[in-house]
matplotlib code that plots the C-alpha trace (Angstrom):
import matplotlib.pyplot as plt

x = [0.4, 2.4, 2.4, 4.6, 3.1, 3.7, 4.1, 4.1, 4.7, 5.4, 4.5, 1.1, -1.6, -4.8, -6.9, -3.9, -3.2, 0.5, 2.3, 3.8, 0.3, -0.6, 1.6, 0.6, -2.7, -1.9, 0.7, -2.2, -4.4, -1.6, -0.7, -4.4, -5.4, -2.2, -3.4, -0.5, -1.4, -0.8, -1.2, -0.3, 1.7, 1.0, 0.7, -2.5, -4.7, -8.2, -8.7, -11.9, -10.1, -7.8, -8.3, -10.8, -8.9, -5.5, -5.2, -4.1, -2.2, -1.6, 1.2, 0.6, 4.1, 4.9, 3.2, 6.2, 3.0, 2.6, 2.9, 5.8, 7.6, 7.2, 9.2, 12.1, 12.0, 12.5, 15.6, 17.1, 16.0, 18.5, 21.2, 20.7, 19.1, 16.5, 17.7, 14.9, 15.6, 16.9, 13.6, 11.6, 13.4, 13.0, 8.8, 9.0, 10.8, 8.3, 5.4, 6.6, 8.2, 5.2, 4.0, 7.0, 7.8, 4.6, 5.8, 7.9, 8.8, 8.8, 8.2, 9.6, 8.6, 10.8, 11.8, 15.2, 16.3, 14.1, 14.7, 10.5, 11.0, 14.4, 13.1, 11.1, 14.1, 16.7, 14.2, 13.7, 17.2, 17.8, 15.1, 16.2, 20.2, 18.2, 16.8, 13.3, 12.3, 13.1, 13.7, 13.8, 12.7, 13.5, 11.5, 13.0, 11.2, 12.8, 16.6, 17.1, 20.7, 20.8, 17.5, 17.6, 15.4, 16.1, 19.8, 20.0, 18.1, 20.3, 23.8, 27.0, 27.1, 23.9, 21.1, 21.3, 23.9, 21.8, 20.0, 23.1, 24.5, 24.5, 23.0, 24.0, 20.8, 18.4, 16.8, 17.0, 14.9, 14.1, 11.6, 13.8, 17.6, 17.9, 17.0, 18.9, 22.1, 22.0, 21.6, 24.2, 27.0, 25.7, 25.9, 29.0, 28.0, 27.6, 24.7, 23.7, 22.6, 20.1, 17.1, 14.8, 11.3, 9.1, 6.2, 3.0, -0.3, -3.9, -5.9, -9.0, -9.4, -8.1, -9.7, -12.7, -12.9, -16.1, -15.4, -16.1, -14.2, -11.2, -11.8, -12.0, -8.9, -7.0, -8.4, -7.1, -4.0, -4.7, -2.3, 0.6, -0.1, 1.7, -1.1, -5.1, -7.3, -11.0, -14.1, -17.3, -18.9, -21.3, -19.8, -21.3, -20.2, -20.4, -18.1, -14.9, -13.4, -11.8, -9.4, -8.8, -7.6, -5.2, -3.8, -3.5, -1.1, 1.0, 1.1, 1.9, 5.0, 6.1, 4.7, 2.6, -1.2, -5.0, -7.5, -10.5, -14.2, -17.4, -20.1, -21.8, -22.7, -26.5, -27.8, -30.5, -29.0, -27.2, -25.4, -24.2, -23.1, -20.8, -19.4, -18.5, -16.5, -14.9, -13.5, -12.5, -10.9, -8.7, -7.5, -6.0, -4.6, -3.1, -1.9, -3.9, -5.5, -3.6, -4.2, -7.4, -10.1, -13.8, -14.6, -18.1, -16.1, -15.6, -19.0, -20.9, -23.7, -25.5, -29.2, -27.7, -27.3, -24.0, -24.9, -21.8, -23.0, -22.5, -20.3, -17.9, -17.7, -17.2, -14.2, -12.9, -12.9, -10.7, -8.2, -7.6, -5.1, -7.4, -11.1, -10.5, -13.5, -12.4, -16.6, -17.6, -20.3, -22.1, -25.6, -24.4, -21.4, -21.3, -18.3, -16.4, -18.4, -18.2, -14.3, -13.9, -15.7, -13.3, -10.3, -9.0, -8.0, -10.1, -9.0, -12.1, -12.8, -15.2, -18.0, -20.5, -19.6, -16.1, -16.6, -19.8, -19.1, -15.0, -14.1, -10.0, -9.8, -10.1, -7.9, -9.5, -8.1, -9.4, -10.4, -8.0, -5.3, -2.7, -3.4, 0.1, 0.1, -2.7, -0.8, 2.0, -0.4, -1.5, 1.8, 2.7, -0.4, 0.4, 4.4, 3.4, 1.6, 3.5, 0.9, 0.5, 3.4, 3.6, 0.2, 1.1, 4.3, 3.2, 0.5, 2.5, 5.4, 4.3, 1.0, 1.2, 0.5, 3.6, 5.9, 5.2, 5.4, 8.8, 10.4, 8.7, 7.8, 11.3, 12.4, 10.0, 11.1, 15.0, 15.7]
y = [13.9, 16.0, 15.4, 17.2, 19.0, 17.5, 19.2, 17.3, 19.4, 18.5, 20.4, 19.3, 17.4, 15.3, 14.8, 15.1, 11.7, 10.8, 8.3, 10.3, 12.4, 8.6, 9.2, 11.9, 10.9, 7.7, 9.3, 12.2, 9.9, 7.4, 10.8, 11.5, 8.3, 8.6, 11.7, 13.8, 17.6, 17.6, 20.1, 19.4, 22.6, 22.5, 24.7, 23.1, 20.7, 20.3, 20.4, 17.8, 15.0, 15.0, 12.7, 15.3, 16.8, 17.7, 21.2, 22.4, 25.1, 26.1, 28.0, 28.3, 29.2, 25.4, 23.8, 23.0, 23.6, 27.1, 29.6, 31.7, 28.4, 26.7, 30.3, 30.2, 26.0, 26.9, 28.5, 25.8, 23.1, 24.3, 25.1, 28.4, 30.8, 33.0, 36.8, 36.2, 33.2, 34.6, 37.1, 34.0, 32.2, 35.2, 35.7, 31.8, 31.8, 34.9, 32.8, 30.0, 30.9, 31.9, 28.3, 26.2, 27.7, 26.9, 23.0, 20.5, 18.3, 19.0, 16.2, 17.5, 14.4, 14.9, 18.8, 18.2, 15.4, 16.4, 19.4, 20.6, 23.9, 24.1, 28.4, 26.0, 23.6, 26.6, 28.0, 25.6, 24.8, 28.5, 28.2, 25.1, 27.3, 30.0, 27.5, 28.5, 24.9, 23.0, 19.4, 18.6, 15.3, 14.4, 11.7, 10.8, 8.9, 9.9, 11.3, 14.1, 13.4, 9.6, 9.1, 8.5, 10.4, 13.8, 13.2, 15.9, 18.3, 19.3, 20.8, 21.5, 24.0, 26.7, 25.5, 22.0, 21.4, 21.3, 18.2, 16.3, 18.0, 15.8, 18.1, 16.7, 19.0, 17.0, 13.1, 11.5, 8.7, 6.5, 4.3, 1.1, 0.0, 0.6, 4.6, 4.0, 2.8, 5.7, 9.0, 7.9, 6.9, 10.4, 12.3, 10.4, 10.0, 6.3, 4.0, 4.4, 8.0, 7.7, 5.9, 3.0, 3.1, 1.7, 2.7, 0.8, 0.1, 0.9, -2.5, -0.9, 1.0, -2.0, -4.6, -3.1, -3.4, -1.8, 0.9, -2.3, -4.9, -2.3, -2.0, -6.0, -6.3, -3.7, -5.1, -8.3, -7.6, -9.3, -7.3, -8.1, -12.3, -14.3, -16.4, -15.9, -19.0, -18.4, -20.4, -18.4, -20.5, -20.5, -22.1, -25.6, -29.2, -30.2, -27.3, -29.3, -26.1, -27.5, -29.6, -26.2, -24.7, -27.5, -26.7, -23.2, -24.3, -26.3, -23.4, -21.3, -22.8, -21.9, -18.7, -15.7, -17.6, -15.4, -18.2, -16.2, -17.7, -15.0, -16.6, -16.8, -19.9, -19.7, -17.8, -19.7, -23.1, -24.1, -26.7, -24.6, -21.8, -24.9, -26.1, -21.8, -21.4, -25.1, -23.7, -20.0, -22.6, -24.8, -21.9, -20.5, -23.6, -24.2, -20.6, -19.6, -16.6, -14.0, -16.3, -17.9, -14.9, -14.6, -11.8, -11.4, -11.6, -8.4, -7.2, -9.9, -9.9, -13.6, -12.4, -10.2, -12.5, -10.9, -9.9, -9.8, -8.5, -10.0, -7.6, -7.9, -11.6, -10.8, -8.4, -11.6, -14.3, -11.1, -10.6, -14.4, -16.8, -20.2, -21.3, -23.9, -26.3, -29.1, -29.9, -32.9, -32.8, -30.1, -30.2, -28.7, -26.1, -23.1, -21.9, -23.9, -22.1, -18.8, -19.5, -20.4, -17.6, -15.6, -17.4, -18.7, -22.3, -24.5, -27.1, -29.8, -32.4, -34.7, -32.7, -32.5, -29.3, -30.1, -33.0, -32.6, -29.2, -28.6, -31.9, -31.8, -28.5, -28.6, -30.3, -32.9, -34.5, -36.9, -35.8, -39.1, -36.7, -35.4, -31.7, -31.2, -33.3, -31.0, -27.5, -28.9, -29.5, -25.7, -24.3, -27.1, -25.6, -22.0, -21.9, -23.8, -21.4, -18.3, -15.9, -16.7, -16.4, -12.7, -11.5, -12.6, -10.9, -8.0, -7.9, -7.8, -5.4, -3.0, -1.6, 2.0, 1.6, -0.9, 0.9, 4.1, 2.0, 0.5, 2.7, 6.5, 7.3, 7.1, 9.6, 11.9, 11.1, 11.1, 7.9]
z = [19.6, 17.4, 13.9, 11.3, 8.5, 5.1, 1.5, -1.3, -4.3, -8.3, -11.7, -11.7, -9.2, -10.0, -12.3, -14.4, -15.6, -14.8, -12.8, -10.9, -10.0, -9.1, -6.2, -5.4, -4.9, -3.0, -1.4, 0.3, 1.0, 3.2, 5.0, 5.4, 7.3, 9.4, 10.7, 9.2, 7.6, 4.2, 1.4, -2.2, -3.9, -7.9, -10.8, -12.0, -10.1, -8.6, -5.1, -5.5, -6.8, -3.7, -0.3, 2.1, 4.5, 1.4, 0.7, -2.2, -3.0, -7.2, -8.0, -11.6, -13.1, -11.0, -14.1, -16.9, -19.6, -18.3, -21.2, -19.6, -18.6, -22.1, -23.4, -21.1, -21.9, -25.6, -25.0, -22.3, -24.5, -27.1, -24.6, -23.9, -20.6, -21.4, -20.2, -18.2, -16.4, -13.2, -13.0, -13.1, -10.4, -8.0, -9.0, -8.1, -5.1, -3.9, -4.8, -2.6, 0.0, 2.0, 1.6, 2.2, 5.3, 7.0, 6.3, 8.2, 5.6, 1.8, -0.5, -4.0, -6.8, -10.2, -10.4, -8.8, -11.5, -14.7, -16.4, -17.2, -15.3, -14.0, -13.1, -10.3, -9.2, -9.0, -7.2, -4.7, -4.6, -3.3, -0.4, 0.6, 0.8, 2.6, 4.8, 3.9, 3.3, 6.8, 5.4, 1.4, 0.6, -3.6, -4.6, -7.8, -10.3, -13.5, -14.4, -17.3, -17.3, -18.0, -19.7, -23.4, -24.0, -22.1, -22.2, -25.5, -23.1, -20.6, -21.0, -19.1, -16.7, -14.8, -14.6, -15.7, -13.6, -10.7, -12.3, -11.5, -8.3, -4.7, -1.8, 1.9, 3.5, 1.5, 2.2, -1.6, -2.5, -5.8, -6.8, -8.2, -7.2, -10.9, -10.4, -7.0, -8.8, -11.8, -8.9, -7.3, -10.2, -11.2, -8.2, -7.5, -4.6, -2.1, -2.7, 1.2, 0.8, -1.6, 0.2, -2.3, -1.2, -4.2, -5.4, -3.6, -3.7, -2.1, -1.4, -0.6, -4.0, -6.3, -4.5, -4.3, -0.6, 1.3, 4.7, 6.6, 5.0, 5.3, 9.1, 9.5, 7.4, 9.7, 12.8, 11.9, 10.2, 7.3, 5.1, 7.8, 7.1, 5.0, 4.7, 5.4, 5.3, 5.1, 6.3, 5.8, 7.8, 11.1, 14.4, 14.2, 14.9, 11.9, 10.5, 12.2, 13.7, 16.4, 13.3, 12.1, 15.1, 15.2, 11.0, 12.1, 15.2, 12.4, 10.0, 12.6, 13.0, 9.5, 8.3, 9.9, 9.5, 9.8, 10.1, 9.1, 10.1, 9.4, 11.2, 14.7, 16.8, 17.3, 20.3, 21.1, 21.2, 24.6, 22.8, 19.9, 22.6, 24.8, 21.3, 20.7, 24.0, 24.4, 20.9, 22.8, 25.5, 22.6, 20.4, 24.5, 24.9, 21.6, 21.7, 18.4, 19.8, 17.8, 14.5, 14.5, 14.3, 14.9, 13.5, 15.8, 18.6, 19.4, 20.9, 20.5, 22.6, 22.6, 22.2, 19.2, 16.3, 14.3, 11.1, 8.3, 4.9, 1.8, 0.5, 3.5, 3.3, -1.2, 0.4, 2.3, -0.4, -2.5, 0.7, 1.5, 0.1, 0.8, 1.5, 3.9, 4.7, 7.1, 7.8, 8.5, 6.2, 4.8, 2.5, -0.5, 0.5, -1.2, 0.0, -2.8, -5.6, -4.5, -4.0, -7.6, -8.7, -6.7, -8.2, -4.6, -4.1, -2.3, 0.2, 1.9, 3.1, 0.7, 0.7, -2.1, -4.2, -4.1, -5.7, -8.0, -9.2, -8.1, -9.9, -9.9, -9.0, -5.1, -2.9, -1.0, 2.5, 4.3, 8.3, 9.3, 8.0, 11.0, 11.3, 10.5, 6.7, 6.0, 6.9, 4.6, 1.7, 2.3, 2.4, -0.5, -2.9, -2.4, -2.4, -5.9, -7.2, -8.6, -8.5, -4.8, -4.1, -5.3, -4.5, -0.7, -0.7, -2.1, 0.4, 3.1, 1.4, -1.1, 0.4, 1.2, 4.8, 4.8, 2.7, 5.2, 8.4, 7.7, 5.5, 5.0, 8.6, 9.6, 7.6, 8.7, 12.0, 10.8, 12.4]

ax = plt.figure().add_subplot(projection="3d")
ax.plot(x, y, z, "-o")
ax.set_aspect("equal")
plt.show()
């Protein structure tokens, strides 16, 4: 399949500590895994420090600290153009040019609404006229012309002017309604043509989440739940799955449920193996097959005991929302320890770390408890929690791959 190629470009690229070559970085790496060429265009930068697979391509007199662009800056700063300005333009066009026309889509972050080398956006604004540059994408994070700050740096009239000047050939975007609302009272323009996509987030690098623990969590869609309850657990009796299955049915019913469990039945035990598949035969009929996971499933060859490492179950307890042990009795339970290590509530039954060691900070229910009284204590304990309540929605809305999926994808595609 054919996949556009991407340009992201900006004064400067990582290791250069900024937000905005935060972005950047995130921003390669999302276009990476989706399989999309991408080449970040700089004036200083280190190839290295990229996602493999990101070229990079430095264009020195792009970086707003470069000697010859600090000059002309000294004059615009003070509301003048260097005699030079227009020269500089031209050797920056040259440069680039050869480089944006090899692109389908140019991602331009800052230089066409702050004024740090305005030789670079006149530039660009020319080869986007000329048609060099086949579709413009301005990411704006900040704005010269209404910033505090910056406001005393730009002036009336060529080149500033640009700063503040609506193109109809070019796909805007900001990072906040706040941004969203100040482009477009500047560019006089309607709210609906500036596009908010806000910044996101990479769950594997912040949570510390192993190549395997990544590929469970996309398997499963764990970042697409609104809620992911955990039993790290084998498939035994006396584990109470088949209760489970039946709390997952009554969440179901209210929010987009992942019932986790990590362990295998036993192999060699006929009985454990009947208890395994009349559990395959309830979650069919109770239509849980999409929410209630195994995560040995997949391959799982009976005289092949499943092994899940420690440091994928470690990536599990920092994905999910709730430990949930409905066992009908278990000889100690570490499950409950390692969850409060993990800072994740705990919901048992009476089971003897819960109450020796969790005290009043798990939630007991008793087993007598309807299925559904149990599923409204879940969604009870974690709607009360405010930091829940964000964490989960930020989970499912401000990850890269979800911000891209719903919202940056389809511009690429100009739908």
């Amino acid at each position: 399949m054919f996949k556009p190629r991407i340009g992201i470009l900006h004064y400067t690229a990582p290791p250069v500590v900024g937000g905005v070559e935060a972005v950047i970085q995130a921003q390669a790496s999302l276009f990476h895994r989706m399989e999309y060429p991408v080449s970040v265009v700089a004036g200083r930068g280190e190839a290295s420090t990229l996602p493999p697979g990101t070229s990079l391509v430095l264009l020195p007199l792009l970086d707003s600290q470069h000697e010859e662009i600090l000059h002309i800056n000294a004059y615009l700063d003070n509301g003048r153009v260097h005699p030079g300005f227009d020269s500089m333009v031209e050797k920056i066009a040259q440069a680039l040019q050869p480089v944006v026309e090899e692109l389908d889509h140019l991602i331009i972050h800052n230089v066409f609404t702050k004024h740090f080398n305005l030789a670079l956006t006149v530039a660009l604004d020319r080869l986007i006229e000329s048609g060099s540059i086949c579709h413009a994408i301005v990411w704006c994070h900040d704005i010269s012309w209404t910033s505090p700050s910056s406001r005393s740096k730009v002036f009336p009239g060529y080149p500033w002017d640009i700063l503040r000047t609506y193109r109809s050939d070019v796909t805007y975007v900001t990072v906040s309604a706040h941004r969203q609302k100040a482009l477009a009272k500047l560019f006089e323009c309607s709210l609906h043509k500036i596009h908010l996509i806000y910044n996101g987030v990479e769950p594997s690098s912040l949570l510390g989440l192993s190549p395997e623990g990544l590929r469970l969590a996309d398997r499963l869609n764990l970042f697409g739940s609104s809620l992911i309850l955990l039993m790290p657990v084998r498939v035994t009796r006396a584990k109470n799955i088949e209760y489970a299955l039946h709390v997952v049915t009554a969440l179901k019913q209210e929010v987009s449920t992942k019932l986790v469990l990590t362990g295998p039945p036993d192999p060699h035990d006929p009985e454990n193996m009947r208890y395994f598949h009349s559990l395959l035969r309830l979650r069919q009929k109770l239509g849980v097959e999409s929410e209630a996971r195994f995560i040995f499933e997949e391959g799982y060859q009976p005289d092949e005991p499943y092994l899940i490492t420690e440091r994928v179950v470690g990536d599990l307890f920092r994905l999910c929302d709730v430990v949930f042990m409905p066992s009908h009795r278990e000889g100690f339970g570490m499950p409950v320890i390692e969850a409060g290590l993990s800072g994740v509530p705990v919901i048992c039954t009476d089971i003897p770390a819960a109450q020796e060691i969790g005290q009043k900070e798990v939630t007991i229910f008793s087993k007598e408890q309807s299925p559904s009284d149990v599923a409204r204590v879940i969604i009870e304990i974690v709607e009360a929690n405010p930091v829940s309540r964000f964490r989960r929605r930020v989970r499912q809305n401000y990850t890269w791959e979800a911000l891209f999926q719903r919202q940056i994808e389809p511009i690429l595609k100009g739908q």
